[in-house]
N, C-alpha and C positions, 0 to 999 in steps of 0.2 A: 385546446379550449373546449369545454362543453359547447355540445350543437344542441340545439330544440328538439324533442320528439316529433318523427313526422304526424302531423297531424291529419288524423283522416274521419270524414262526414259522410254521412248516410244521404247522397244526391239525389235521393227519392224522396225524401222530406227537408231537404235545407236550400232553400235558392240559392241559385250562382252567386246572385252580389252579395247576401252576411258571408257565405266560404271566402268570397275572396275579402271582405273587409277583417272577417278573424287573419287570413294569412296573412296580407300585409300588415295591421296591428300589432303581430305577433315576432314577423319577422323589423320592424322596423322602429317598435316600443309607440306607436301611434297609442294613445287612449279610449277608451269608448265607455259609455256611463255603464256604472260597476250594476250585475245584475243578478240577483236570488233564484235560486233554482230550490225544491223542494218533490223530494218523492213523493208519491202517492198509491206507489205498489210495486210488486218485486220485478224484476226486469233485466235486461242489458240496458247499458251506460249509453247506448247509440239508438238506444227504443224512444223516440219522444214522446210518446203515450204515457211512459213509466215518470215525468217531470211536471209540475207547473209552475209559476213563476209567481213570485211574493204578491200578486195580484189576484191570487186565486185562479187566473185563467190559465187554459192547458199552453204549455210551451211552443214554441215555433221551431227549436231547436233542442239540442240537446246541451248542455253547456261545458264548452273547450274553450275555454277566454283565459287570462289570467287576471281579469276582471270579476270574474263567475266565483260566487259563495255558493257554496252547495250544504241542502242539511240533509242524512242520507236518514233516514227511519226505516225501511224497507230493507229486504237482501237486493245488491245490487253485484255485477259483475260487469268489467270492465272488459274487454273485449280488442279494444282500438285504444292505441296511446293517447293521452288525456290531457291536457293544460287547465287548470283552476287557480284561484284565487284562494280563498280559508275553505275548511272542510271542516265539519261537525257531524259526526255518527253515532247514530244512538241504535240503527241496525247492522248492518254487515256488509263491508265492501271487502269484493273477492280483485284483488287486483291481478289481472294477468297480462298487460301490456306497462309496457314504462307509466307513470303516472309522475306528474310533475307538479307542485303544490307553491303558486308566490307567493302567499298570502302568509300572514305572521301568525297564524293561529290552524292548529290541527285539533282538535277534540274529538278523541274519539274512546265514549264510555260505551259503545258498541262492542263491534265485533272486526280486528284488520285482517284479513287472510291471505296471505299473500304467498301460499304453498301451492303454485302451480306448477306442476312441471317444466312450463319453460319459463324461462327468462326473464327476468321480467326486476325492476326498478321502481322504485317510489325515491324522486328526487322531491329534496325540499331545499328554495329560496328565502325563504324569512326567517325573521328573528324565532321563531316557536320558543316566546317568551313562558307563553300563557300555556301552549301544548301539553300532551298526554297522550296515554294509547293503554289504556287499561287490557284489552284481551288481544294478543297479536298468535299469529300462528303464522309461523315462516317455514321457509323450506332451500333447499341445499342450492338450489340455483336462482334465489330471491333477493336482494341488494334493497337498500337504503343508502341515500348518498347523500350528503349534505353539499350544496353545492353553489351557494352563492359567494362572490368575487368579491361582495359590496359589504356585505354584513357581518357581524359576529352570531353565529347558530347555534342555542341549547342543543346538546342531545337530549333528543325527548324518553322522558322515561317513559318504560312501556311494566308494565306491573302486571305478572304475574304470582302474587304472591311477595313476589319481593322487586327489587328493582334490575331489570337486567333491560338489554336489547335485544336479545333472542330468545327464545324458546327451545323447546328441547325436541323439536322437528328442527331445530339448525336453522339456516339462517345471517344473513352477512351484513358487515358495517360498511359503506367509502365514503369518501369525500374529495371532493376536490374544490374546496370552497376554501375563504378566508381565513376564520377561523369558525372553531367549535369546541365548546366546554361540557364538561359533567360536573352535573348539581347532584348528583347521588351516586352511593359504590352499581360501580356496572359490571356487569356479566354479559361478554359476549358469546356463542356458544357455535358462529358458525367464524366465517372470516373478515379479517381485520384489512382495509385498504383506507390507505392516506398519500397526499401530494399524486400531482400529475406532472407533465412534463412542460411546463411552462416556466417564465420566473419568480411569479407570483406564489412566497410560502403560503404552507398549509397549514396550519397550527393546530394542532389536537391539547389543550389543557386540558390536564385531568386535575386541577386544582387539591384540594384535600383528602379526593376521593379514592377509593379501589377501583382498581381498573383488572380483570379478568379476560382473557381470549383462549378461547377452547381451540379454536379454528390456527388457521396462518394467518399469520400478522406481514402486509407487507408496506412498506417503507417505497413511495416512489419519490423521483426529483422535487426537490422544496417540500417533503414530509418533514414535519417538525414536532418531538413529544416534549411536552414539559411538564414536569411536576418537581413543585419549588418548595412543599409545604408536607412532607413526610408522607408516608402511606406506602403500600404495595400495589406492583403491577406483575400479574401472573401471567407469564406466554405459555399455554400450554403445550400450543401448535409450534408450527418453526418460525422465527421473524426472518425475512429477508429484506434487504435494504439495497434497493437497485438504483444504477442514473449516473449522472457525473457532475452532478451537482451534491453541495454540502448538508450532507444529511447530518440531521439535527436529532441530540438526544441532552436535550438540557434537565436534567436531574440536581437534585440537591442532595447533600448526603446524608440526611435522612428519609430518603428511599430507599427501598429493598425490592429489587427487580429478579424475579426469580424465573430461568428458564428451563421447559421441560422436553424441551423440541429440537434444541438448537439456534444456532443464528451465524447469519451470512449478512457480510456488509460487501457489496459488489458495487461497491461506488470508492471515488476521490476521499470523501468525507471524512473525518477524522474525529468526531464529537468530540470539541475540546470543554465542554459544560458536561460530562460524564464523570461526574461526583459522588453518584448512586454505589448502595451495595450490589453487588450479582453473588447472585444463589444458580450454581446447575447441579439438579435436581434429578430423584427417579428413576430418569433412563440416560444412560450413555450417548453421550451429543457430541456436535461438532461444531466447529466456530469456525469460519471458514472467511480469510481475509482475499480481496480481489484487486487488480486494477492499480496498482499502490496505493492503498489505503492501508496508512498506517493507525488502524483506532484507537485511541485513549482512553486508557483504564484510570481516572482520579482516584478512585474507591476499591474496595477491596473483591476481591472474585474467590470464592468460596464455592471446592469440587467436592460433593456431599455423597462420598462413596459410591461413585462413578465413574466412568472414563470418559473426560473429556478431552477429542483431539483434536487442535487449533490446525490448519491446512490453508493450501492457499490453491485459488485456480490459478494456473502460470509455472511457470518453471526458472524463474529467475531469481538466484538468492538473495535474500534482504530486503526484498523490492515490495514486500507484502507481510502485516503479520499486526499486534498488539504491542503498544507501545503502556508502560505503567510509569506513572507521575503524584507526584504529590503522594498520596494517599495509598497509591494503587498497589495492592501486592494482589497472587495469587497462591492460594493453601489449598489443601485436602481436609477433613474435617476426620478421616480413621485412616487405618493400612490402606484399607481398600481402593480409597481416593487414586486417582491416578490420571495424569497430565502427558497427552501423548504431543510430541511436536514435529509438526510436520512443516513449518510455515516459519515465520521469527518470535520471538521473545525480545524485545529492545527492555530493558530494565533502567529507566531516567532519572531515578533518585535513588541514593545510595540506601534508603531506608526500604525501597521496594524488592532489590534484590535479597537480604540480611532476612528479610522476613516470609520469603517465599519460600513453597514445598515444602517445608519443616515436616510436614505429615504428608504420607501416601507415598506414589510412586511418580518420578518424573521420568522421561524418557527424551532424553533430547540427544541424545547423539544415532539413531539408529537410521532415522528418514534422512534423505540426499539434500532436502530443503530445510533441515532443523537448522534454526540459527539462535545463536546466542547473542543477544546483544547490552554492552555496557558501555553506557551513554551518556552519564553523568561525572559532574565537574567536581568530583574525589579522587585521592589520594586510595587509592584499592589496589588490594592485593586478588591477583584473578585466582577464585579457589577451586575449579576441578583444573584436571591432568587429562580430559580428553573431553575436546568436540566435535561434533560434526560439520558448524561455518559459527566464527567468532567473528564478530563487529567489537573495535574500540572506537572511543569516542570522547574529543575534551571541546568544550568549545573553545577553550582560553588557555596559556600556555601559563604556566608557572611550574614550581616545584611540588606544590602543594595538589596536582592534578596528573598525577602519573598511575599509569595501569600495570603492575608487576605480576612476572610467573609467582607461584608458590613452589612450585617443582617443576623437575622436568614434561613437557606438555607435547601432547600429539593432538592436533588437529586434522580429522580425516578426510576434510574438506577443502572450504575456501578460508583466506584469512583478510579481513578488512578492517583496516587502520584509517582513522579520519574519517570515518565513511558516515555523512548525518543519516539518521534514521529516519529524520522528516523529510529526506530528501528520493529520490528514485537512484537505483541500482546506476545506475549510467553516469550521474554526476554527483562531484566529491562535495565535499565543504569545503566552499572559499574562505574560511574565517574559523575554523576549526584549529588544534596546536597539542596535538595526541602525543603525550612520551610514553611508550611501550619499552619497559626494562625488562630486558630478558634475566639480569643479572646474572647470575653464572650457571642461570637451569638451561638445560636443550631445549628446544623448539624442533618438530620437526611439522608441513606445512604438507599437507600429498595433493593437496589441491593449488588453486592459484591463489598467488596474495599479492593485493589489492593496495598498495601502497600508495593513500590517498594523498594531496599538496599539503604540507602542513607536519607531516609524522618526525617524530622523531623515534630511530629503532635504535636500539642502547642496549648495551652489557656492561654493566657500571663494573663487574666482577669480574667479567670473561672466564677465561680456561672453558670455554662451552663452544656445543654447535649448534649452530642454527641450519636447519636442511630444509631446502625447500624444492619440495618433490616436482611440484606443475609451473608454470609462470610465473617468475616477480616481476610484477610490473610497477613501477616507479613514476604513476600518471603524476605531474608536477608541469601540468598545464598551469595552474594556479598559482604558484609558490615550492619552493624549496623545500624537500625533505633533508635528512640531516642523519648520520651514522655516527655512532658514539660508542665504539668500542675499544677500550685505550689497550687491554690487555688479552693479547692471546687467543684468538673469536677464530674460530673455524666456518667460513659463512661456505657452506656449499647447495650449489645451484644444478641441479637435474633435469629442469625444465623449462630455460633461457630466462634470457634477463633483458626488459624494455626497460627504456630512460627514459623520459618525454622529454617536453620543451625546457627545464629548467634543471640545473646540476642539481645532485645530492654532495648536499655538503658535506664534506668527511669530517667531522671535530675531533677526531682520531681514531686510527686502524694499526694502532700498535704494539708492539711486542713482537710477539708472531700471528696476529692477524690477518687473513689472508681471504683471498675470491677465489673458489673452487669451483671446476663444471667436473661432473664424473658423470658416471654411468650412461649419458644417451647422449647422441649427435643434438647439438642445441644452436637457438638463435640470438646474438648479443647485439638488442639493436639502441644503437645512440643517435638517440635527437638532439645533444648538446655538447659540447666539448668537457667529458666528466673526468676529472682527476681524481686517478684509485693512486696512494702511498703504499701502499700494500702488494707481495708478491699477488700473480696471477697465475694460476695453475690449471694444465688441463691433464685431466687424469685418466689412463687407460686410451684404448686405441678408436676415440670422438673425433667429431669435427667440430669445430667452434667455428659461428659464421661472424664476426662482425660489420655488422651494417648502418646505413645513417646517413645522413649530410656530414655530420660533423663527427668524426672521430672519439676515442677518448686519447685521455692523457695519461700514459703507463708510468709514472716513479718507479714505481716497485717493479719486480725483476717479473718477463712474459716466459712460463716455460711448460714444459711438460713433461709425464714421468715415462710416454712410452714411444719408438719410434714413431708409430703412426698416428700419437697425438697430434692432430692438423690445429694448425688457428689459420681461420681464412678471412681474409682482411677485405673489406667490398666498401670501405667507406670513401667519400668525395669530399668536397669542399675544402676545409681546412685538413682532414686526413686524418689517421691516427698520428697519434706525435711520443715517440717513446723516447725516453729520459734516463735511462737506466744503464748505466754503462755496461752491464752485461750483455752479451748479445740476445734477443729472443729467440726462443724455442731452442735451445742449445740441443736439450730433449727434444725428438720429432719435428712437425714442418712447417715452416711458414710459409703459405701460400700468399703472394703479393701481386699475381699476376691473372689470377682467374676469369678477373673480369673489372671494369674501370675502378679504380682505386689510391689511395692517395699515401704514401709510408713515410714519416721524417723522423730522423733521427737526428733531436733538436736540443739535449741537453747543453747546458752551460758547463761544457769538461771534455772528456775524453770517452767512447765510448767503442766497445765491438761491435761488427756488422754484420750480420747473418748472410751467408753467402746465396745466392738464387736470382732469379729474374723478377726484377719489378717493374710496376705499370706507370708509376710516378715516383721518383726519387728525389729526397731532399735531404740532405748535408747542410744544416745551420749550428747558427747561434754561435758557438768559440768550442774548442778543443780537436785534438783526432780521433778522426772517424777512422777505424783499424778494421777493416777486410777482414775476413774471417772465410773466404772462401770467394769464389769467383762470382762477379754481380755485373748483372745483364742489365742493360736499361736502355729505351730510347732518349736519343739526343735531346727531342724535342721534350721531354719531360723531367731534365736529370737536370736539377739544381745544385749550388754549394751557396752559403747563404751566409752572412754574419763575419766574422774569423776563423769558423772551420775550416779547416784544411782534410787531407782524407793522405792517411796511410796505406796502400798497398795491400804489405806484409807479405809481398812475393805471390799474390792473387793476382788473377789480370781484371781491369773496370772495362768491360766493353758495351760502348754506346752504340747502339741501332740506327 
């Protein structure tokens, strides 16, 4: 919240009791009868000799009230920070301390100076319906700040020649007040500040008018720009938008917003009234998204033979970037044009992707944080062959809303299915229903894929593979994913496989279908009891860990192609439970005894036993259980369960 400028009195000419009746008055909104003050020669602001009062007699003070009308005729300089009431200059005030104005009228056909080397502020309270400021001279460390809670505030034009707020000694805009409007095109020439860090918006209307900033333009908490009624606003300088509150950029779309600086939005905010055209202009900029702030582009964004590169602070993919809607696309305007991506691309209507970078150069696969995102509820066929981190996205499940390879596709990244883009890198879409058809192109994945609650992954064609180089994770905290490859699907896995809370439904894994681990020691961890129909295979001389509460459930045949193929079983609760009347690992080892662990061999039939020492052993449901070599078990954990019975076959069963 704005504090009062300290106020300070010349105690060699002001009695103790008016100081302390200004202080308390001031601090406490006490009243006191409003009172004229009138130069009568040049001086400091704190000199009482330089004042008299609408009575002709010399003053007793010097006037710091916000009661006090001052009319300045003289050159006067300011000295001590200052509280008044209205101001009328028809000579020259040199402001070089804060100076604070409550009064609804400023008039000044004088002279305002306010280019002192230090510091220094000219806050205004009132309406400055009726204000003006024909000759100003500002300087690089000078502020104007509009800053009442209560009122709506002209910016006061200040005329040089034409209408600006600054001067060409520089010169700065803030506020942190209610609201404030421009009644003429303005030209700022030093820097741009709006909203503070309180709850209370801040509202900059630029109604019909030009808006100009030579300087930075900065955006703080409850900053709000609007303009509803066409016109241009030029950032010369860089805009930055900080806070964690909902920065506001309400445009209509006949605005043209054109930047030559750059811009950073380091907030939550999302400007969902961002309607406007963008123009980046001149010099090669950056856009630089923060914090998840996913911004919205309604309108169109236009690279005018430049390089602009979209970035984020942070290192988490997807978690940060430009989301385009309705309207929103991004183009080059020659070759030259070029879009470097460092950060995300979310593309939300199908007309926003179709219509982007048709001109220039895009560069999205080269940065570790480029992400591609498609986000919109179509029917698309996904058309490049290589990304750096791809996001799909459907809110709604039907036929009419599936994401298709066009060919075979290498993702050198991460891969994320279901994943909302209004949402943060950490949680999925509860209400989301993504069908990703690989149809019969390859997929290969080197990074981790993010298999959100809700996906459906599909090969409506198969005879294809899908590789997936880093983690699949199967987060189904939320809901069921679902596997749909009826024909022939080579899924192979290189960098383990999570299940979470909820099975992936298999709606088929057939022909020759199959789950492969190759090339590196992996980890297969089950949080559910998951039924794979499909063989599993471990390939080359790995270890496969399976771990979990709850086991899966093998149909299909567990083996591997080389002796020292290991699968190592670590799961509890209900256990793995295989069904397969082959025996596992026929190929290389089952380890069942490493450490606490649960193994049943529960088919409804007949099945082989892998011969070895187990940790818990379970014989159910109906058929023989047939030995296949000698099996160790303690007493206290070797069950037979159902109608099974257990065969031998000239092996010996010895209980511990």
């Amino acid at each position: 919240m704005f504090g009062f400028p300290k106020i300070l009195y010349d105690n060699s000419l002001v009695g103790f009791g008016q100081k302390l009746f200004n202080d308390v008055s001031l601090m406490f909104g006490i009243s006191k009868p409003a009172e004229i003050f009138y130069t009568i020669k040049n001086g400091s602001w704190n000199d009482i000799s330089i004042w008299e009062t609408v009575s002709g007699r010399p003053a007793n003070r010097f006037p710091n009230s916000a009661n006090d009308d001052v009319y300045i005729k003289h050159t006067v300089n300011n000295t001590v920070s200052i509280t008044v009431g209205n101001v009328y200059i028809t000579g020259k005030l040199s402001v070089n301390q804060n100076f604070s104005v409550y009064g609804d009228s400023f008039k000044c056909s004088g002279i305002l100076d306010m280019s002192s080397a230090g510091s220094n502020t000219l806050y205004f309270y009132g309406n400055n319906n009726d204000s003006y400021i024909n000759n100003y001279i500002g300087g690089t460390s000078s502020w104007i700040s509009y800053a009442s809670l209560t009122k709506s505030q002209k910016i006061i034009n200040i005329k040089l020649g034409y209408n600006n707020l600054m001067n060409e000694n520089g010169g700065n805009l803030t506020w942190h007040g209610k609201y404030i409007y421009l009644e003429a095109d303005c030209l700022i020439l030093g820097k741009l500040q709006f909203g503070a860090y309180d709850i209370i918006p801040k509202i900059l209307d630029c109604k019909n008018f030009n808006l100009t900033v030579t300087g930075r333009t900065d955006w703080y908490y409850g900053g709000f720009m609007r303009k509803l009624t066409g016109g241009n606003i030029l950032f010369i300088g860089i805009c930055n938008m900080t806070g964690f509150g909902s920065q506001a950029l309400d445009f209509s779309s006949d605005v043209v917003v054109e930047c030559r600086g750059g811009i950073s939005f380091s907030s939550y905010g999302s400007n969902t009234d961002n309607l406007a055209s963008w123009r980046f202009t001149t010099n090669n900029q950056t856009m630089t998204t923060t914090q998840a702030s996913k911004q919205i582009f309604r309108g169109p964004i236009t690279i005018e033979n430049i390089t602009l590169t979209m970035n984020q602070a942070g290192v988490v993919i997807g978690n940060a970037g430009i989301k385009l809607t309705d309207l929103g696309t991004i183009n080059g305007t020659t070759a030259g044009s070029s879009l470097v991506l460092q950060s995300a691309l979310y593309f939300s209507k199908l007309s926003s992707y179709t219509n982007s970078m048709t001109t220039g150069i895009f560069d999205y696969t080269t940065h570790s944080l480029a992400t591609i995102g498609y986000t919109f509820n179509d029917t698309f066929t996904i058309p490049n062959t290589t990304y750096r981190n791809l996001v799909l996205y459907t809110s709604n499940n039907g036929s009419g809303n599936v994401k298709s390879l066009s060919a075979d596709t290498l993702i050198t990244g991460k891969l994320f299915t279901n994943f909302d883009a209004a949402t943060s890198d950490s949680t999925p879409s509860a209400t989301g229903a993504t069908i990703f058809n690989t149809l019969g192109y390859n997929l290969t994945v080197n990074g981790q894929y993010d298999c959100w609650a809700g996906t459906t992954l599909k090969a409506s064609v198969g005879n294809n593979t899908l590789r997936f180089d880093g983690l699949f994770h199967s987060d189904i905290s939320a809901g069921n994913n679902r596997f749909n490859m009826p024909t022939n699907t080579y899924i192979e896995f290189r960098g383990g496989l999570t299940i979470g809370g909820y099975e992936i439904i298999i709606d088929a894994l057939g022909g020759t279908s199959s789950l492969n681990f190759t090339t590196n020691n992996q980890t297969w961890a089950n949080n559910c009891s998951q039924q794979f129909d499909c063989p599993v295979n471990i390939s080359g001389a790995i270890t496969i860990t399976h771990t979990g509460g709850n086991g899966a459930i093998l149909t299909g045949v567990l083996d591997g192609d080389n002796a020292n193929s290991v699968f190592d079983n670590r799961t509890t609760n209900t256990g793995l439970k295989y069904r397969n009347s082959t025996q596992p690992m026929a190929t290389g080892i089952l380890e069942t005894n490493a450490a606490t662990n649960t193994w049943k061999y529960d088919k409804a039939g007949n099945q082989d036993v892998k011969g070895g020492t187990y940790r818990t052993l379970n014989f159910g449901t109906s058929g023989v259980k047939k030995l296949q070599g000698n099996v160790t078990v303690p007493t206290a954990t070797y069950t037979v369960t159902g109608t099974a019975t257990v065969d031998l076959n000239g092996y010996i069963l010895t209980l511990t």
